[in-house]
C-alpha positions in Angstrom: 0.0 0.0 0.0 2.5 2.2 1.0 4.9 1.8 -2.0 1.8 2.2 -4.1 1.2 6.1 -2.4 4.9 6.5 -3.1 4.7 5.4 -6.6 2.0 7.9 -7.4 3.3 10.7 -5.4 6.9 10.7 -7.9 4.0 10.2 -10.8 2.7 13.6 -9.6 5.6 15.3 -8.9 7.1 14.3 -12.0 4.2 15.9 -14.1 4.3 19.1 -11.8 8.0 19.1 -13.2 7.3 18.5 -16.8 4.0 20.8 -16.8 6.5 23.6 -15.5 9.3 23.0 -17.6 9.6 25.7 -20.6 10.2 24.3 -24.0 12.7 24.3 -26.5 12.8 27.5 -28.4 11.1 29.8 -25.8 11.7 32.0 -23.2 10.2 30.3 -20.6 13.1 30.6 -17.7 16.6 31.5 -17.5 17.4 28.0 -18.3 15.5 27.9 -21.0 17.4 27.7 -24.6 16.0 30.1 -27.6 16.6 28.7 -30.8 16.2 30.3 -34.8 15.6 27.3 -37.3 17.6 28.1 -40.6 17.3 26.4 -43.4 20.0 27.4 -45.7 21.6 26.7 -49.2 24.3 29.2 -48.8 28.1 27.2 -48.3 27.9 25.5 -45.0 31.4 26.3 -43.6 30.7 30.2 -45.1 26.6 30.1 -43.3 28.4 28.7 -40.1 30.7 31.9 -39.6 27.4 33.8 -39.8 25.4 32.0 -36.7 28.4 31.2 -35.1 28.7 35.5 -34.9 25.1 35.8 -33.9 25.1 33.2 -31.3 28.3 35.0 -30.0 26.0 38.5 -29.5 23.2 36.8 -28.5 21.7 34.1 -26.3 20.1 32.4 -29.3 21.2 28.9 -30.8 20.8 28.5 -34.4 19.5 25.6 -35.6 20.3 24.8 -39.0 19.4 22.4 -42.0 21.8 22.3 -44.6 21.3 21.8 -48.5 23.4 19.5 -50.7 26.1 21.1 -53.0 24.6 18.8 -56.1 20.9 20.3 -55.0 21.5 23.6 -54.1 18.7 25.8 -53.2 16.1 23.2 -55.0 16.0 20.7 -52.5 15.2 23.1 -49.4 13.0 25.0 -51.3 11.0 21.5 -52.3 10.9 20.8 -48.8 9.4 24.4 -47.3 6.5 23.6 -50.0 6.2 20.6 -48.5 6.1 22.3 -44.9 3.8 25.0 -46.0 1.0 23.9 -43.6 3.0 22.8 -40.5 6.4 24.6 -41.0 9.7 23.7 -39.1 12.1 26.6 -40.1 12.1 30.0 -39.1 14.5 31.6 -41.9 15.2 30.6 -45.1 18.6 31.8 -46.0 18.7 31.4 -49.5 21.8 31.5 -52.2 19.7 31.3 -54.7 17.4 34.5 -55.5 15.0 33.6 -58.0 14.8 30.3 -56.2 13.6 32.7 -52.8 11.5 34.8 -54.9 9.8 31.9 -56.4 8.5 30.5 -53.0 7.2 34.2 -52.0 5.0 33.5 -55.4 3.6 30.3 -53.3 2.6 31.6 -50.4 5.4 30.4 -48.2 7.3 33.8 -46.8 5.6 36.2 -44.1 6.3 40.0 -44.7 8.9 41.2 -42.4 11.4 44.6 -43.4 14.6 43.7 -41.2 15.8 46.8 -39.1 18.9 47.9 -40.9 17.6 46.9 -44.4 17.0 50.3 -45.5 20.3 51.5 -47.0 20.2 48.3 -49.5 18.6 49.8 -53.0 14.9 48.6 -53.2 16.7 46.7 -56.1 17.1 43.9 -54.1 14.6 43.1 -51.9 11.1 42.9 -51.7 8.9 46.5 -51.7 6.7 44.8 -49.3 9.1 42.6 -47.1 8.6 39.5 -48.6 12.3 38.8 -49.3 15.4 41.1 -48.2 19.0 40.8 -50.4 22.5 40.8 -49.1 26.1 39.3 -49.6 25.8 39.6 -53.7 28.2 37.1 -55.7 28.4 37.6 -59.3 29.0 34.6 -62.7 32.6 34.8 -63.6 35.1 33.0 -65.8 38.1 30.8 -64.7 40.6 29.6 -66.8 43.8 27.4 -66.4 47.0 29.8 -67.3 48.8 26.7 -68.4 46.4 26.2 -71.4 45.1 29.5 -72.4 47.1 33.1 -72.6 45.4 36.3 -70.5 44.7 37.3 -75.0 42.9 34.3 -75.8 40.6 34.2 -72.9 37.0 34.5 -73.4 35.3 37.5 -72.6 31.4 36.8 -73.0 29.6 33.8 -72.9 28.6 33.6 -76.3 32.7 33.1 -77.0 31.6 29.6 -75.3 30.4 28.3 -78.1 32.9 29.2 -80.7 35.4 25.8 -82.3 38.1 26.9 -79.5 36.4 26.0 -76.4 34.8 22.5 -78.0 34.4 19.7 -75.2 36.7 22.5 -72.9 34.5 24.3 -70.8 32.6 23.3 -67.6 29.5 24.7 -66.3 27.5 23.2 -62.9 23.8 21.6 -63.6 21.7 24.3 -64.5 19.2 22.4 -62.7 20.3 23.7 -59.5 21.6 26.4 -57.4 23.5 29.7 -59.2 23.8 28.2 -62.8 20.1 28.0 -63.0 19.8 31.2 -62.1 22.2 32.5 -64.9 20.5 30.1 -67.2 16.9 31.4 -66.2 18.3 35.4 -66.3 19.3 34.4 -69.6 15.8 33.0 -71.1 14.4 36.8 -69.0 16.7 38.5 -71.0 17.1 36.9 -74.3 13.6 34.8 -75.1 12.9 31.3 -74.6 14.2 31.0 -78.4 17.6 32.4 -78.3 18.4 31.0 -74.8 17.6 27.4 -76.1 19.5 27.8 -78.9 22.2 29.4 -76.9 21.9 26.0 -74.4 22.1 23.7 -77.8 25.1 25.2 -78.8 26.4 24.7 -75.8 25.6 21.1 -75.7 26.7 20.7 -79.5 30.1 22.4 -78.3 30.7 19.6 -76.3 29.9 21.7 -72.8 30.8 19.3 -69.4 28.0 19.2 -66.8 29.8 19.3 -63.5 28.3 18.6 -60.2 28.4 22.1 -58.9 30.9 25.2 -58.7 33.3 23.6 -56.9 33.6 21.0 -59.3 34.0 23.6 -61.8 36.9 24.9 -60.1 38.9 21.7 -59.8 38.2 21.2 -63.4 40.0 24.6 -64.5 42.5 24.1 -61.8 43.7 20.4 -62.8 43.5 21.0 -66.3 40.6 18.8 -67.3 39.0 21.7 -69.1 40.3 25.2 -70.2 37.2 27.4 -68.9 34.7 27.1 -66.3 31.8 29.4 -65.4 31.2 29.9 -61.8 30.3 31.8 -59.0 33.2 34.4 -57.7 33.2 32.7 -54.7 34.6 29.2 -55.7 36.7 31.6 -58.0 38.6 32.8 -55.6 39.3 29.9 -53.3 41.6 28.8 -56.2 42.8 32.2 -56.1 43.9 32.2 -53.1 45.4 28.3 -53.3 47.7 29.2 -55.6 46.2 27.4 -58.9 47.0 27.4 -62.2 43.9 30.1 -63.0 42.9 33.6 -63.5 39.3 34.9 -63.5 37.8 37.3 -65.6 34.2 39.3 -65.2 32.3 38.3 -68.6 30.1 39.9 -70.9 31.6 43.5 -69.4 33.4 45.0 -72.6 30.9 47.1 -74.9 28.1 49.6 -74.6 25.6 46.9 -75.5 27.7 44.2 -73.0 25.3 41.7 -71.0 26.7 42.2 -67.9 27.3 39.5 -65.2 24.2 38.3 -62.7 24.5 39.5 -59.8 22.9 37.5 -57.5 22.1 38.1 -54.0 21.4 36.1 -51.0 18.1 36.8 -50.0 16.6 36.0 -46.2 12.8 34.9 -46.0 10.5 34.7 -43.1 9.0 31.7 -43.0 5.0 32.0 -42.9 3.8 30.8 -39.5 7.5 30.2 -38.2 7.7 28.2 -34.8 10.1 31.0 -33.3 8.7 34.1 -35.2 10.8 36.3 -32.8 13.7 34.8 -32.7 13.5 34.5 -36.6 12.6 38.0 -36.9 16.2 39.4 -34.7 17.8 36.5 -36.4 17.3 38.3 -39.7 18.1 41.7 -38.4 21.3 40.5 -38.4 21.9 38.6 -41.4 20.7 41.4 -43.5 23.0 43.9 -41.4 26.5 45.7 -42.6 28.3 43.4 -39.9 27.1 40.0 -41.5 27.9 41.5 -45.1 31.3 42.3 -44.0 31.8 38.8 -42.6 31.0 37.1 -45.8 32.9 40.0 -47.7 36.0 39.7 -45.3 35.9 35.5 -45.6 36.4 33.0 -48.9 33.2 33.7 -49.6 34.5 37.2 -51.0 30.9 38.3 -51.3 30.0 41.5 -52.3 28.0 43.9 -49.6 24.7 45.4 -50.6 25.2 48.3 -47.7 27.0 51.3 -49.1 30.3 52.4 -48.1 31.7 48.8 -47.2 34.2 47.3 -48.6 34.3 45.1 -51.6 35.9 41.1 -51.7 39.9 41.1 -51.7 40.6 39.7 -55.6 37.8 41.2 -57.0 36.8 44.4 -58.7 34.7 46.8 -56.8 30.8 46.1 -57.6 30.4 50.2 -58.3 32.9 49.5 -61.8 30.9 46.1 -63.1 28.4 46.0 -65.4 25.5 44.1 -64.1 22.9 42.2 -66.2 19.9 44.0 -65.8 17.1 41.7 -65.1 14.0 41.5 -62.9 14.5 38.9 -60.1 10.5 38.4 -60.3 10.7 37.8 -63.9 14.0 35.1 -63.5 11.7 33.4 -60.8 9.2 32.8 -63.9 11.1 31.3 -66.1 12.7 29.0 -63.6 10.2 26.2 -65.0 11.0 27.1 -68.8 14.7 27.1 -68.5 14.3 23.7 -66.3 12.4 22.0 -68.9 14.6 23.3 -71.8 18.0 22.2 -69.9 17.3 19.1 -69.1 15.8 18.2 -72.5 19.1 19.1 -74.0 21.5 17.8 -71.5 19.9 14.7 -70.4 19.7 15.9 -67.2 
């Protein structure tokens, strides 16, 4: 009898305890531990110097979810579709703008204008909140020195195509992550008809599909082709390794010269975020000058969207590039077309 009273006094206390206990993720008690779900298709060992900074200032832990380098951006944004009606992240740091801009179009992103958003140009970001742009990276060439002279180095991507470069240039799987944003900025800017028949010659030129920017580089870098297009990112990493390369800006020379994407990192507020708090002040910062000049500062050698910081070492200040002038909405939209126009001609 009397180990049965004991047995349901612990039962009672135990509950008391649990019942009183605060929660992951809330404020409930000094002991309690606030957390910021990220999901995030930016570089991991680049996103990491990012939270490790903010969990440094603050007493929030991030929590986040990681994309692969072969499914870059598509992967998590298939997944916060899938989410839509019970969602698990807070933030979605995407590397990928159209790919962000694309799941504002479905519903999934909550308005939010991040506190020190103001000074970057309504360019990039959302009029009403939706999505918020930072840490830019541009589409550049590298090439192996050993191969090609500074002279014979191509200058715009339509030199891609030309006898020279046949079965010795690498681009990543326009399917996924920056290349099929370049690909789709290309189909806003040129037509679906020119920008397939751009992609055939491509294909007809003997073009290698690599697994993704990084691949790229080690491509140029070991030789196995001549040119690579890439982000500037990955670019410089071999840069700074002391490869056989040198990178060039393309489509820059001219008064009617395409101009490189730029392409910024964009930070969404997941609709109906567990920690919508902790996701906003979370995204105070990653839109702020200090994260910029993290990312700027580190191999990432991204380029701020704040004014009056300063640019990637390697790489020419953003204020002298010319920039392909497209609508971020509009490369969003032809995301599908370019999809279904790549993989018909590459196999993909």
């Amino acid at each position: 009898m009397k180990r049965g009273v004991v047995v349901v006094l612990c039962i009672l206390v135990m509950a008391a305890g649990c019942r009183n206990s605060p929660s992951p993720g809330t404020s409930g008690g000094p002991s309690a531990t606030r957390t910021v779900v990220v999901y995030s298709s930016a570089d991991k060992e680049f996103a990491e110097l990012i939270f490790r900074a903010y969990e440094q200032k603050t007493d929030v832990k991030v929590l986040p979810l990681y994309d692969t380098e072969e499914t870059k951006t598509a992967g998590l944004t298939s997944r916060l579709v899938a989410e839509k009606e019970r969602p698990k992240a807070d933030v979605f740091w995407s590397s990928d703008t159209s790919r962000a801009v694309a799941l504002v179009e479905q519903g999934v992103a909550e308005s939010y204008v991040p506190k020190e958003s103001a000074a970057i140009s309504s360019r990039y970001r959302s009029a009403t909140g939706l999505w918020t742009g930072f840490g830019a990276r541009i589409r550049v060439f590298l090439y192996n020195t050993v191969t090609v002279t500074t002279n014979d180095a191509p200058r715009s991507i339509l030199d891609l195509v030309k006898p020279r470069w046949k079965g010795r240039v690498a681009l990543a799987n326009p399917h996924f992550g920056t290349m099929s944003f370049h690909a789709a900025a290309l189909f806003a800017k040129w037509g679906d008809a020119r920008a397939t028949s751009f992609f055939e010659a491509l294909k007809s030129n003997g073009a290698v599909i690599a697994a993704g920017n990084s691949d790229v580089k080690d491509r140029v870098s070991d030789g196995r082709v001549d040119v690579g297009i890439l982000d500037e990112d990955d670019a410089v990493v071999a840069l700074r390794e002391k490869k056989p390369v040198a990178l060039i800006v393309p489509d820059q020379d001219g008064p009617d010269a395409l101009g490189t994407p730029l392409m910024p990192n964009a930070a969404l507020l997941i609709r109906g975020a567990p920690h919508p708090d902790e996701a906003r002040a979370f995204m105070d910062f990653l839109t702020s000058a200090e994260a910029e000049q993290i990312l700027a500062a580190s191999d990432a050698a991204q380029y701020p969207l704040h004014p009056g910081l300063k640019s990637p070492a390697l790489l020419p200040p953003l204020d002298t590039l010319r920039v392909m002038d497209v609508d971020y909405a509009d490369v969003a939209r032809k995301l599908p077309v370019m999809d279904a126009a790549v993989r018909k001609i590459f196999g993909l």
